[in-house]
MMTF fields as JSON, N, C-alpha, C and O atoms, coordinates in Angstrom:
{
  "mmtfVersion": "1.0.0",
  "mmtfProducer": "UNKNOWN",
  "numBonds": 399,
  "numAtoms": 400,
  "numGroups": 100,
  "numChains": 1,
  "numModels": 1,
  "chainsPerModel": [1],
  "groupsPerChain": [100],
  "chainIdList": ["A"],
  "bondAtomList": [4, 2, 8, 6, 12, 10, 16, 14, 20, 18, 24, 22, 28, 26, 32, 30, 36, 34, 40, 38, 44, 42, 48, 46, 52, 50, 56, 54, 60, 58, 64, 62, 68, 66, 72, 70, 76, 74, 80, 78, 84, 82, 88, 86, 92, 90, 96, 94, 100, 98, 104, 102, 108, 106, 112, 110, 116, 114, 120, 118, 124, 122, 128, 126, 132, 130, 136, 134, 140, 138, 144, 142, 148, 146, 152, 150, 156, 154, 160, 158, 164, 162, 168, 166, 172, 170, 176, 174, 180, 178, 184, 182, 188, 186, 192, 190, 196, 194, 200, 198, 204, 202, 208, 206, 212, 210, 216, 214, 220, 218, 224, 222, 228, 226, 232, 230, 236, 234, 240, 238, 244, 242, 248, 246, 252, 250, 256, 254, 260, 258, 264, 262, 268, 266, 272, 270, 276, 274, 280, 278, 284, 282, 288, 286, 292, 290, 296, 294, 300, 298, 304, 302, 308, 306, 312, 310, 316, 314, 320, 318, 324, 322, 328, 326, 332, 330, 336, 334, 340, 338, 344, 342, 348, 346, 352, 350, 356, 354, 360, 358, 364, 362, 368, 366, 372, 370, 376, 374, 380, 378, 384, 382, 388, 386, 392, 390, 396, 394],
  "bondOrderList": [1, 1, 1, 1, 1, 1, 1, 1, 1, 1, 1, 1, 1, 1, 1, 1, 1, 1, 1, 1, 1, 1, 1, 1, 1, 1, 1, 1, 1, 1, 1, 1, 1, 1, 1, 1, 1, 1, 1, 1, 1, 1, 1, 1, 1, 1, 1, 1, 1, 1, 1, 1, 1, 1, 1, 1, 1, 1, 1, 1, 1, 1, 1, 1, 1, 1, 1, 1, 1, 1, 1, 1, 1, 1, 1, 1, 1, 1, 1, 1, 1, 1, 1, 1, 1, 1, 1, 1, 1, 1, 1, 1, 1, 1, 1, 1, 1, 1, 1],
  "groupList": [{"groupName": "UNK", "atomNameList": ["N", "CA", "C", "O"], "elementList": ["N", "C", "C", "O"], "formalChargeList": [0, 0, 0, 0], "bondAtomList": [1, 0, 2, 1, 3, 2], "bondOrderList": [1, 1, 2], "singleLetterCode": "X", "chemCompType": "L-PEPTIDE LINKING"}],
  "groupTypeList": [0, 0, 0, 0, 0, 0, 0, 0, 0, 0, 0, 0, 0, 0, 0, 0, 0, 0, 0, 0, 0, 0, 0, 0, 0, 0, 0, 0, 0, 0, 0, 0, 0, 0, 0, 0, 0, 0, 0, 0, 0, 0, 0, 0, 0, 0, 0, 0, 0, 0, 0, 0, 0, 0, 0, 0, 0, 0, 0, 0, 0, 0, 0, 0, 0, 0, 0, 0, 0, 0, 0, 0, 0, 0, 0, 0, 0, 0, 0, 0, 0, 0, 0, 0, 0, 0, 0, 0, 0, 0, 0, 0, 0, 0, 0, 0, 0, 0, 0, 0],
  "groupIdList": [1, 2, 3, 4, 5, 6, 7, 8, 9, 10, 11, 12, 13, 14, 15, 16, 17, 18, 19, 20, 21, 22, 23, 24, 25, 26, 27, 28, 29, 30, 31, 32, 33, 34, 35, 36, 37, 38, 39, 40, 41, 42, 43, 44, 45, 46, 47, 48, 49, 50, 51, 52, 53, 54, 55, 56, 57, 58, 59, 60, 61, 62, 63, 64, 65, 66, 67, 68, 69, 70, 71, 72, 73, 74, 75, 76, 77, 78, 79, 80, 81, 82, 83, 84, 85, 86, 87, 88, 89, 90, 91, 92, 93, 94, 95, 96, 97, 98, 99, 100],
  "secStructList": [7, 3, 3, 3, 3, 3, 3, 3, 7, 1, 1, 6, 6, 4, 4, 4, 6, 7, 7, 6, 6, 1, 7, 7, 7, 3, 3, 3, 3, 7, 1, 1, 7, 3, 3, 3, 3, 3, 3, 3, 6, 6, 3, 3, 3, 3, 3, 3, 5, 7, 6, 6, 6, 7, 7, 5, 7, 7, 5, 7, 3, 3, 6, 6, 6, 3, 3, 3, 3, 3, 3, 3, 7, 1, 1, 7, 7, 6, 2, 2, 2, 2, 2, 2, 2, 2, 6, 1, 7, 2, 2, 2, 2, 2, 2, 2, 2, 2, 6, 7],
  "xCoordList": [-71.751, -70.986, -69.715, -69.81, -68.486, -67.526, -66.97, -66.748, -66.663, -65.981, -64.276, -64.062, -62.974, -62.158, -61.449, -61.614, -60.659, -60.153, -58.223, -57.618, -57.697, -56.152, -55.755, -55.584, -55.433, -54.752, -53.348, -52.917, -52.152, -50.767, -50.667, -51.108, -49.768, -49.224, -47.898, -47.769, -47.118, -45.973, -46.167, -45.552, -47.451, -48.119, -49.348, -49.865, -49.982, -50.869, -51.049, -52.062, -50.057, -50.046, -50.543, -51.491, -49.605, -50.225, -51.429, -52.32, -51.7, -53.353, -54.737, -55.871, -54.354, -55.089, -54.951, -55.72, -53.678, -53.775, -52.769, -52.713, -52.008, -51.197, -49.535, -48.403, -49.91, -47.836, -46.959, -46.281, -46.919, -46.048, -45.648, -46.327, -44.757, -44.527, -44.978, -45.139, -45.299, -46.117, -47.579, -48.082, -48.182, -49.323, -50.479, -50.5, -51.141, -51.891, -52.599, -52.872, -52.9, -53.853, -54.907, -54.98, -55.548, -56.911, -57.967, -58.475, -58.303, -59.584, -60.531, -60.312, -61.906, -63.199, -64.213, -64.599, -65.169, -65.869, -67.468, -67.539, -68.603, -69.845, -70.907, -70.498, -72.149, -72.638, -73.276, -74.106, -72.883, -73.432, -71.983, -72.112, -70.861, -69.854, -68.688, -68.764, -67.471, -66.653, -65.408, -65.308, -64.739, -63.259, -61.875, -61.419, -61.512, -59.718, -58.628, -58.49, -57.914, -56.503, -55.293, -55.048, -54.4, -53.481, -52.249, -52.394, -50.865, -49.905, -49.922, -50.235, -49.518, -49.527, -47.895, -47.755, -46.93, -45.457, -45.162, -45.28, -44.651, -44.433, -46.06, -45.926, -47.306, -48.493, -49.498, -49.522, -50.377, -51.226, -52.28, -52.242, -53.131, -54.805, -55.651, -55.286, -56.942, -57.692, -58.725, -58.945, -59.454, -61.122, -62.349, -62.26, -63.208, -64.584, -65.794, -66.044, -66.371, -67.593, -68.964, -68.677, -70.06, -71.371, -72.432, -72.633, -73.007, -73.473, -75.283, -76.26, -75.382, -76.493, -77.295, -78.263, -76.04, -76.243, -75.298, -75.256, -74.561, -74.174, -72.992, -72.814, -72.056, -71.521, -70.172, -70.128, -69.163, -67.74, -66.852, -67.144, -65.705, -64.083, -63.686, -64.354, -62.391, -61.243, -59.994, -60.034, -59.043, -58.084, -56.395, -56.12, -55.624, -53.876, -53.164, -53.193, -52.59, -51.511, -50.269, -49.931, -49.487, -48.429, -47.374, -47.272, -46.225, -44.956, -45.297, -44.893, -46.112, -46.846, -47.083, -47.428, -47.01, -47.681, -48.966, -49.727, -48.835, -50.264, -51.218, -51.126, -52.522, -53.772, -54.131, -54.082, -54.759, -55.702, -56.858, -56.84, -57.883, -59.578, -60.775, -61.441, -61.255, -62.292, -63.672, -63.734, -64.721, -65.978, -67.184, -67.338, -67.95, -69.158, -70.086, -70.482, -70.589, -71.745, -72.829, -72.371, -74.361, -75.083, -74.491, -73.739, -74.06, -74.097, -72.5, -71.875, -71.974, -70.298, -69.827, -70.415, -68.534, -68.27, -67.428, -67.015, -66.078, -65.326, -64.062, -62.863, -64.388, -63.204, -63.408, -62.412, -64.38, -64.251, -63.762, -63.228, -63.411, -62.98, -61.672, -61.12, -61.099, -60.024, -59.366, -58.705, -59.681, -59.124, -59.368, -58.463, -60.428, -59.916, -59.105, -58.235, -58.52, -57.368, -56.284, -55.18, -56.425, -54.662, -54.669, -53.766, -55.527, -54.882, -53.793, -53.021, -53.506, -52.63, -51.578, -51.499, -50.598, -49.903, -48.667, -48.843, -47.285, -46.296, -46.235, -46.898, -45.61, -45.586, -45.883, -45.227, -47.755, -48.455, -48.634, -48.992, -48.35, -48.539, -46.912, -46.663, -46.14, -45.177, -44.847, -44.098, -45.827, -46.079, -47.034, -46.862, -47.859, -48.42, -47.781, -47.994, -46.725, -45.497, -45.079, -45.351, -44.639, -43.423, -44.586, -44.084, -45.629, -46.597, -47.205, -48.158, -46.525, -47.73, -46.642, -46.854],
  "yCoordList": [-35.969, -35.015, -34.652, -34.657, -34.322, -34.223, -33.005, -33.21, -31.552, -30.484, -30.496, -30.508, -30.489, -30.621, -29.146, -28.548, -28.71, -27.307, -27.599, -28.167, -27.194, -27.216, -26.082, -25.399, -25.472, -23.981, -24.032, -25.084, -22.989, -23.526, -21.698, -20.793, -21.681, -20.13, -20.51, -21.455, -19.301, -19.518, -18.934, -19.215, -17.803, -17.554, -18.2, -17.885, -19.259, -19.932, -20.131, -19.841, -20.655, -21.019, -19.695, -19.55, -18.752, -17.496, -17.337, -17.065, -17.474, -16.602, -17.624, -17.41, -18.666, -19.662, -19.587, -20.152, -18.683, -18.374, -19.642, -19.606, -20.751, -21.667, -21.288, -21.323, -21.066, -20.247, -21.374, -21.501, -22.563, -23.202, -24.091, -25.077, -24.375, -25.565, -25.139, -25.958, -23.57, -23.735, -23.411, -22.446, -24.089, -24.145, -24.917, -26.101, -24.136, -25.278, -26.296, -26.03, -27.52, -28.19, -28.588, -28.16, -29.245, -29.32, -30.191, -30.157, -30.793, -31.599, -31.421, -31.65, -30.862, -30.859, -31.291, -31.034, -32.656, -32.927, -32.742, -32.538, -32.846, -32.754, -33.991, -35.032, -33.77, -34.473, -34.073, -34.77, -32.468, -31.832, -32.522, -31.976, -33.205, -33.477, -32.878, -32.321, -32.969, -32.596, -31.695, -32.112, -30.837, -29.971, -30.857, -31.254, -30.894, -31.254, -30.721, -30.797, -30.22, -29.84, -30.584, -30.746, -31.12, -31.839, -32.042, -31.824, -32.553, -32.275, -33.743, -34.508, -34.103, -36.051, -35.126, -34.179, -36.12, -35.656, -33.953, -33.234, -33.669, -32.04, -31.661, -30.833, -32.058, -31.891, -31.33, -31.824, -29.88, -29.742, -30.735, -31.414, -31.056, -31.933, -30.922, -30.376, -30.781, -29.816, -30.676, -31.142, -30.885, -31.793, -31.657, -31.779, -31.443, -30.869, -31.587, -31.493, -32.299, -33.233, -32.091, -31.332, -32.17, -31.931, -33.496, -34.07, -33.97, -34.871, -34.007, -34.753, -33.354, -32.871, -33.128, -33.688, -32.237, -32.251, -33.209, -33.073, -34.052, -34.889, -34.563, -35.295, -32.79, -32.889, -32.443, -32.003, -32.489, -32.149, -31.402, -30.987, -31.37, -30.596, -31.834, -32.751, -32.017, -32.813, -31.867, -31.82, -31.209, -30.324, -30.904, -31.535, -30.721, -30.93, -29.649, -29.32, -29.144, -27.795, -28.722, -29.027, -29.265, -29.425, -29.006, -28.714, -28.845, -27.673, -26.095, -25.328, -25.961, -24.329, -23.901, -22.719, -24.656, -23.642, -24.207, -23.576, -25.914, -26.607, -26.763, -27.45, -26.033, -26.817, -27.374, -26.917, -28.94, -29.582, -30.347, -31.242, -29.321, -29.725, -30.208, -29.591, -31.252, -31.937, -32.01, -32.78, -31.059, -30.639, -31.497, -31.612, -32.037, -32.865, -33.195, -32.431, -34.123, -34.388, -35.131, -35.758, -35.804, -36.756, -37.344, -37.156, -38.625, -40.178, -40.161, -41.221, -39.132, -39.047, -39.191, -38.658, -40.111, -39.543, -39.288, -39.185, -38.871, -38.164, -39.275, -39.148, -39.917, -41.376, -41.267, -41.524, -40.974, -40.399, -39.766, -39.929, -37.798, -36.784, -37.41, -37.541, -37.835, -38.488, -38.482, -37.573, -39.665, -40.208, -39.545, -39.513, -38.981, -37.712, -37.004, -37.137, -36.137, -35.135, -36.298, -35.897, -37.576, -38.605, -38.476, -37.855, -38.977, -39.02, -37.8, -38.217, -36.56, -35.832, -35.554, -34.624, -36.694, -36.697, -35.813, -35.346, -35.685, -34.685, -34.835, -33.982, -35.7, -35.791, -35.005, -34.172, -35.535, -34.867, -33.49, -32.914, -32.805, -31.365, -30.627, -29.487, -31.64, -31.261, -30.771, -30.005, -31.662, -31.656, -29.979, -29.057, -30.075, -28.649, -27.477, -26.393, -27.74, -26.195, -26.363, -25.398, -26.941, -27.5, -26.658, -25.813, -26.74, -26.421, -24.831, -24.329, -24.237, -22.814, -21.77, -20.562],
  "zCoordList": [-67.008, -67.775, -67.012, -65.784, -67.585, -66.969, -67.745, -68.938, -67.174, -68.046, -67.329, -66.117, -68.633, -68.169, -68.527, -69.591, -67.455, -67.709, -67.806, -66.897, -68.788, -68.705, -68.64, -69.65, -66.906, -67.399, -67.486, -67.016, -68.081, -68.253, -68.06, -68.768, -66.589, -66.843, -65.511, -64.733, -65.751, -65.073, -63.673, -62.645, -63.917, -62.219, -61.818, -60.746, -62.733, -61.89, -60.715, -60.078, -60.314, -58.318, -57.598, -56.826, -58.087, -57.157, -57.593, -56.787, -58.948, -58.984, -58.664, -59.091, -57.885, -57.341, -55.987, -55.21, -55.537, -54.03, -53.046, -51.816, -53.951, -53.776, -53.191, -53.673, -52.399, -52.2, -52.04, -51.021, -53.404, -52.872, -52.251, -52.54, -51.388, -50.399, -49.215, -48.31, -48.999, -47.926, -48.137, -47.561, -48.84, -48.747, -47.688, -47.354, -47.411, -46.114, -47.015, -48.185, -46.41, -46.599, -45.66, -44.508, -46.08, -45.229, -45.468, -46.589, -44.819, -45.18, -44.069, -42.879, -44.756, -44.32, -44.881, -46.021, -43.306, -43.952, -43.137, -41.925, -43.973, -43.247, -43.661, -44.176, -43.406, -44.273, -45.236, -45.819, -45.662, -47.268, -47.899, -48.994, -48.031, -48.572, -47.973, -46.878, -48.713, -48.135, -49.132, -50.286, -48.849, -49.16, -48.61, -47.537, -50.122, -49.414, -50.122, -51.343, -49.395, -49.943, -49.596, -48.4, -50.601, -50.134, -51.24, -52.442, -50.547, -51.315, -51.415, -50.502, -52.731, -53.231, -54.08, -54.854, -53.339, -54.293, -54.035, -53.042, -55.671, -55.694, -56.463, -57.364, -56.282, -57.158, -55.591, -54.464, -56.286, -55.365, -55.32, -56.346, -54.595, -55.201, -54.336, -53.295, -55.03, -54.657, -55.009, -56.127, -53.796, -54.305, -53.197, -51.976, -53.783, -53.223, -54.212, -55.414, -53.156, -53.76, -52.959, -52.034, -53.403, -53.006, -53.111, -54.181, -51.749, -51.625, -52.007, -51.942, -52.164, -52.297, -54.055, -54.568, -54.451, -56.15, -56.582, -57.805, -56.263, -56.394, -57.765, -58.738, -57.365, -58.155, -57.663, -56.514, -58.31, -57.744, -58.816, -59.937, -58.123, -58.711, -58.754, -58.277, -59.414, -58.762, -59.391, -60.62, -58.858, -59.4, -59.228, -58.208, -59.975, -59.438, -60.248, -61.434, -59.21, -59.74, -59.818, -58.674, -60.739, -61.251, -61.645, -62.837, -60.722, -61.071, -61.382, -62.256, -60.413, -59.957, -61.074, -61.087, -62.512, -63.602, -64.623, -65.357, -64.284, -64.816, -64.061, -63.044, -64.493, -63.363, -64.249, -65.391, -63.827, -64.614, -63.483, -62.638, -64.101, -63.598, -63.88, -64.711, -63.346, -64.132, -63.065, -62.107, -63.447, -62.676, -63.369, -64.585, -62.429, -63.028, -62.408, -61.528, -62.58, -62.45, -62.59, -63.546, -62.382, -63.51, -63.503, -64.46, -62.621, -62.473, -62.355, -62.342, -62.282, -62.359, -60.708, -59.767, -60.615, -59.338, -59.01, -60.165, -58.091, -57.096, -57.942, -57.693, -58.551, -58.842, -60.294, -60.971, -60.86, -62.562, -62.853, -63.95, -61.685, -61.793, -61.873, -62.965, -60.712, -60.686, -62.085, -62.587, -62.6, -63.505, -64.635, -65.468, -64.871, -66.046, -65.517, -66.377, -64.564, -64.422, -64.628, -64.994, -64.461, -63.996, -65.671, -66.231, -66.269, -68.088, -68.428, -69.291, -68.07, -68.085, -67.169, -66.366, -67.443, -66.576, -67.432, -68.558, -66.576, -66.711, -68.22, -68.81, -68.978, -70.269, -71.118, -71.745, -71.128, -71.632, -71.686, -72.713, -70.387, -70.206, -70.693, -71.086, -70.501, -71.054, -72.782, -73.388, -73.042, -74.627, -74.718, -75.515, -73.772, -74.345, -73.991, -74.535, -72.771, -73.013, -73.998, -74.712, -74.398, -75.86, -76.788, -77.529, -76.829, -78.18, -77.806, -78.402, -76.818, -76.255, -76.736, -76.626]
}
């Protein structure tokens, strides 16, 4: 199962706690899974797997006002999340300011 979340606000970044270009990133890992934060381009990526329950995030803050998140689970993995958040790329989200 894969649940996908599209949030669209002009303070998203802050109310996710993202300040931006200086945002830290980070990657931690164990062997319960691992947390990563990281800048790919001008796009946040936010991803956290659980090797336990075998379920994850995969997140991208996009021009500090799109998040798009895809949480799952049940046979899903870290590369499914993926690629459900990549199907919405700028365009697309562009299309849903144009429509909000």
């Amino acid at each position: 199962r894969i649940s996908l979340q599209i949030l669209y606000s002009r303070t998203i970044a802050e109310t996710l706690g993202f300040g931006g270009t200086g945002t830290s990133e980070y990657d931690r890992e164990s062997t319960d899974g691992y947390a990563r934060r990281t800048r790919v381009d001008s796009a946040i990526i936010v991803e956290e797997w659980d090797n336990a329950s075998q379920t994850g995030t995969y997140g991208r803050l996009v021009e500090d006002r799109f998040y798009v998140k895809a949480s799952g689970g049940g046979g899903i993995s870290i590369q499914d999340l993926r690629a459900a958040v990549e199907l919405f790329g700028k365009e697309t989200l562009a299309q849903f300011e144009a429509e909000s």
